[in-house]
VOPAGU-2260 file (C-alpha; in pm, 1 decimal, decimal comma):
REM VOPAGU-2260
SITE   aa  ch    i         X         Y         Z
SITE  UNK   A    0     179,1     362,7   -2106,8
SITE  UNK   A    1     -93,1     557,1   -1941,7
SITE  UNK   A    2    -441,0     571,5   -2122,9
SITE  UNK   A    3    -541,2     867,9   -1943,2
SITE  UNK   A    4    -487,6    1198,6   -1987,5
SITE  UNK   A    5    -216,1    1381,3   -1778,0
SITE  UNK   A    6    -425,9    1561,1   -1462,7
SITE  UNK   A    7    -218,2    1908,8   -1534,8
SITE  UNK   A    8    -238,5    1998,5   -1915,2
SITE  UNK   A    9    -471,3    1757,3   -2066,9
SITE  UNK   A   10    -229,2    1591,8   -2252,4
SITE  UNK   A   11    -231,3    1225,5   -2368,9
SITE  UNK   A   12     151,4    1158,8   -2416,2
SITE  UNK   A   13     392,6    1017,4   -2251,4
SITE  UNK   A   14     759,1     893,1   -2209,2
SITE  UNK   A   15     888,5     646,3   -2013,2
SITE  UNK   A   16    1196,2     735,4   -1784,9
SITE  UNK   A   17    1410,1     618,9   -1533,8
SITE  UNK   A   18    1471,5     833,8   -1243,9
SITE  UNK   A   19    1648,8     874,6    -926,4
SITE  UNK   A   20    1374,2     879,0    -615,0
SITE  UNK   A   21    1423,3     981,4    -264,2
SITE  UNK   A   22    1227,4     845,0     -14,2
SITE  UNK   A   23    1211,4    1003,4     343,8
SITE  UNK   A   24    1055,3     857,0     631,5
SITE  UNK   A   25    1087,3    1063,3     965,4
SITE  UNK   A   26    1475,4    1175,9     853,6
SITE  UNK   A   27    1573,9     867,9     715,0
SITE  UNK   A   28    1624,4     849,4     357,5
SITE  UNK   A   29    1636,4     548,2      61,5
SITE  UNK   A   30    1752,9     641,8    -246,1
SITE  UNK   A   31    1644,6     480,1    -527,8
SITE  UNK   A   32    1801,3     483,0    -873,6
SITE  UNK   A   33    1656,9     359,9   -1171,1
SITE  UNK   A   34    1325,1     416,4   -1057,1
SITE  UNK   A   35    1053,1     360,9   -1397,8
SITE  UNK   A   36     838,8     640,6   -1448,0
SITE  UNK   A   37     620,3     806,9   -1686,3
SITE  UNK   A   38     653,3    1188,7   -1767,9
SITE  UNK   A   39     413,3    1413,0   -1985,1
SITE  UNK   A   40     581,5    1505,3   -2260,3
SITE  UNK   A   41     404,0    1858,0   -2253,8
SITE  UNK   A   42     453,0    1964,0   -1919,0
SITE  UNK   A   43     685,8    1736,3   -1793,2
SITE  UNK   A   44     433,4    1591,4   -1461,6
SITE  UNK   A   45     574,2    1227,7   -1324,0
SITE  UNK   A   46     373,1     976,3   -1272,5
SITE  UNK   A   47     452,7     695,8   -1024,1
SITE  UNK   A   48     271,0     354,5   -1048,9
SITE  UNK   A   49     140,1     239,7    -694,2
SITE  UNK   A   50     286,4    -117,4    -669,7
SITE  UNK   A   51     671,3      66,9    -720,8
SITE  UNK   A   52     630,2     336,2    -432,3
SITE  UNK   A   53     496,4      30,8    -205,9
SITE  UNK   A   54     800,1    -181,9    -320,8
SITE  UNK   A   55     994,7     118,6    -207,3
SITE  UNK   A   56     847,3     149,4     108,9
SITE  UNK   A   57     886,4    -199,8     165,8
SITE  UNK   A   58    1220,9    -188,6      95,8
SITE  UNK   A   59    1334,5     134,6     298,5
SITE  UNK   A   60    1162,2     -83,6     620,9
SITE  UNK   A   61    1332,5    -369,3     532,8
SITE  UNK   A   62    1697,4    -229,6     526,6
SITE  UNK   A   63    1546,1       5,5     882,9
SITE  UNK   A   64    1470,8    -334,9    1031,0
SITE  UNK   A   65    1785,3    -476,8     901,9
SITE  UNK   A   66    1635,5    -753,8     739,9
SITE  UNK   A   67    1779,3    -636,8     383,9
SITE  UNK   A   68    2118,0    -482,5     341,4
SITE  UNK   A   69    2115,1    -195,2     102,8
SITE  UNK   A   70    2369,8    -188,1    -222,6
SITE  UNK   A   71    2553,9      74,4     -43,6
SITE  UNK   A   72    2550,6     368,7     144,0
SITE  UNK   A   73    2593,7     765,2      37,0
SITE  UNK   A   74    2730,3    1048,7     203,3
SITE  UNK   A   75    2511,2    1347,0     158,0
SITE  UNK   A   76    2614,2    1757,1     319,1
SITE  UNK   A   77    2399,1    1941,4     474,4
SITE  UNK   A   78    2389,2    2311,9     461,2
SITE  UNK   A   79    2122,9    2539,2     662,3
SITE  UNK   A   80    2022,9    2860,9     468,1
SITE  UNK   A   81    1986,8    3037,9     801,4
């Protein structure tokens, strides 16, 4: 858990979660379920750790490059509000 306080309200709790995270590069998108995070429990800010988002990154270049496959692919509508 963190040992510092949360940069928004002060507060020095927190809960781990798991979350789903969207990454976007230039209109190409990873998503990412499962993703371990840690959430204020008073205001509810998430906190990433470094070394995930650069696994991530890694990752979403990787399956670009086809060099990794990804588990499997989504279909996702679009909808302009214009």
């Amino acid at each position: 858990m963190r040992n510092t306080r949360c940069n928004i309200c002060g507060s020095d709790r927190y809960e781990r979660r798991k979350i789903e995270y969207l990454y976007s590069h230039k209109g190409e998108y990873l998503l990412v379920p499962d993703t371990p995070v840690e959430v204020c429990v008073n205001c509810g800010v998430v906190y990433y750790d470094a070394a995930i988002l650069k696994e991530i990154e890694r990752r979403f270049f990787a399956i670009l490059q086809n060099a990794e496959k990804p588990d499997r692919y989504i279909q996702v509508p679009q909808k302009s509000l214009a």
